[in-house]
C-alpha positions as CSV (number, residue, x, y, z in Angstrom):
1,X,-11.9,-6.5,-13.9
2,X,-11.8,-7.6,-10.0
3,X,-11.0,-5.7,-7.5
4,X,-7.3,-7.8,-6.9
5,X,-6.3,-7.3,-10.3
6,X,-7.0,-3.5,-10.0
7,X,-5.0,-3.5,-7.1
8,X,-2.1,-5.3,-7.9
9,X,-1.7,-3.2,-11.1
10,X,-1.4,-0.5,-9.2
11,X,1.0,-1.5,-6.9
12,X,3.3,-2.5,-10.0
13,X,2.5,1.6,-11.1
14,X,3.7,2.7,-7.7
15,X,6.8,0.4,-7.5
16,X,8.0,1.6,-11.1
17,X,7.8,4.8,-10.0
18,X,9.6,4.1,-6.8
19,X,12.2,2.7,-8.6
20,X,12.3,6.0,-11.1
21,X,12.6,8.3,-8.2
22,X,15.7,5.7,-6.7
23,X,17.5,6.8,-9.8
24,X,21.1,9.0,-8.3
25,X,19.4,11.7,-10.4
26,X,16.4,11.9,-8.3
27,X,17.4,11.1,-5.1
28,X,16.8,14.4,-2.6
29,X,14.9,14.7,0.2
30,X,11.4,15.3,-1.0
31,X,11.4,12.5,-3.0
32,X,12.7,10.3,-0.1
33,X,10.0,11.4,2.0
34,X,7.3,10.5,-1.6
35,X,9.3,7.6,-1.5
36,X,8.3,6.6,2.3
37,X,4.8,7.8,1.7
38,X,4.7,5.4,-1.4
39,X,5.5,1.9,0.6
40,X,3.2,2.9,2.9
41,X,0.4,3.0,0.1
42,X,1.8,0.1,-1.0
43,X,1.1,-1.8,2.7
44,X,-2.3,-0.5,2.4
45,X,-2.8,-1.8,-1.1
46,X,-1.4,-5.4,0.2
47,X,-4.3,-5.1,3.1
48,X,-7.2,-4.5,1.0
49,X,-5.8,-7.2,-1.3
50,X,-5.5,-9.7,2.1
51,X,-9.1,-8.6,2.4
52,X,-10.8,-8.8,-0.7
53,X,-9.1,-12.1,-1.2
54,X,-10.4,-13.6,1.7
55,X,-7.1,-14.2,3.4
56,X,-8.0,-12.0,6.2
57,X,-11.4,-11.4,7.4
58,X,-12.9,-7.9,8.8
59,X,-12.6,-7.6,12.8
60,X,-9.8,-9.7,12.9
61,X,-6.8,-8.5,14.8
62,X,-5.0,-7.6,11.7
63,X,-8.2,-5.2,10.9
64,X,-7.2,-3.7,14.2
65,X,-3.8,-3.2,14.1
66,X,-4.1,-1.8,10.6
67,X,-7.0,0.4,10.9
68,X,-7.6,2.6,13.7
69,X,-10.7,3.4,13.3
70,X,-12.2,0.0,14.4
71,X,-11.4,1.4,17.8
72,X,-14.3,4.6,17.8
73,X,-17.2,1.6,16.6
């Protein structure tokens, strides 16, 4: 299995469970804030796929604004 499949399975786990916890009978404030921490795996998921897919390229800008880091090379 490549690397893009792994990922994009695992973003189709995290948005099944996002759409579990938008059920009415989950929807409270910690699950809101799981919920916001959820699309922003997601984001980072959709980066590393950019990545490994060769869409992107590392120490391009979007490498930047994505990862901090770069900044303390």
């Amino acid at each position: 299995m490549n690397i893009q499949l792994f990922i994009i399975i695992c973003c189709i786990q995290i948005v099944g469970l996002q759409l579990t916890l938008l059920r009415k009978k989950y929807r409270n404030l910690p699950n809101g804030i799981l919920n916001i921490i959820l699309t922003g795996t997601i984001c980072h998921y959709g980066y590393y796929y950019l990545l490994y897919s060769g869409i992107i390229h590392r120490g391009t800008l979007g490498e930047f604004l994505i990862n901090p880091t770069v900044l303390y090379r």
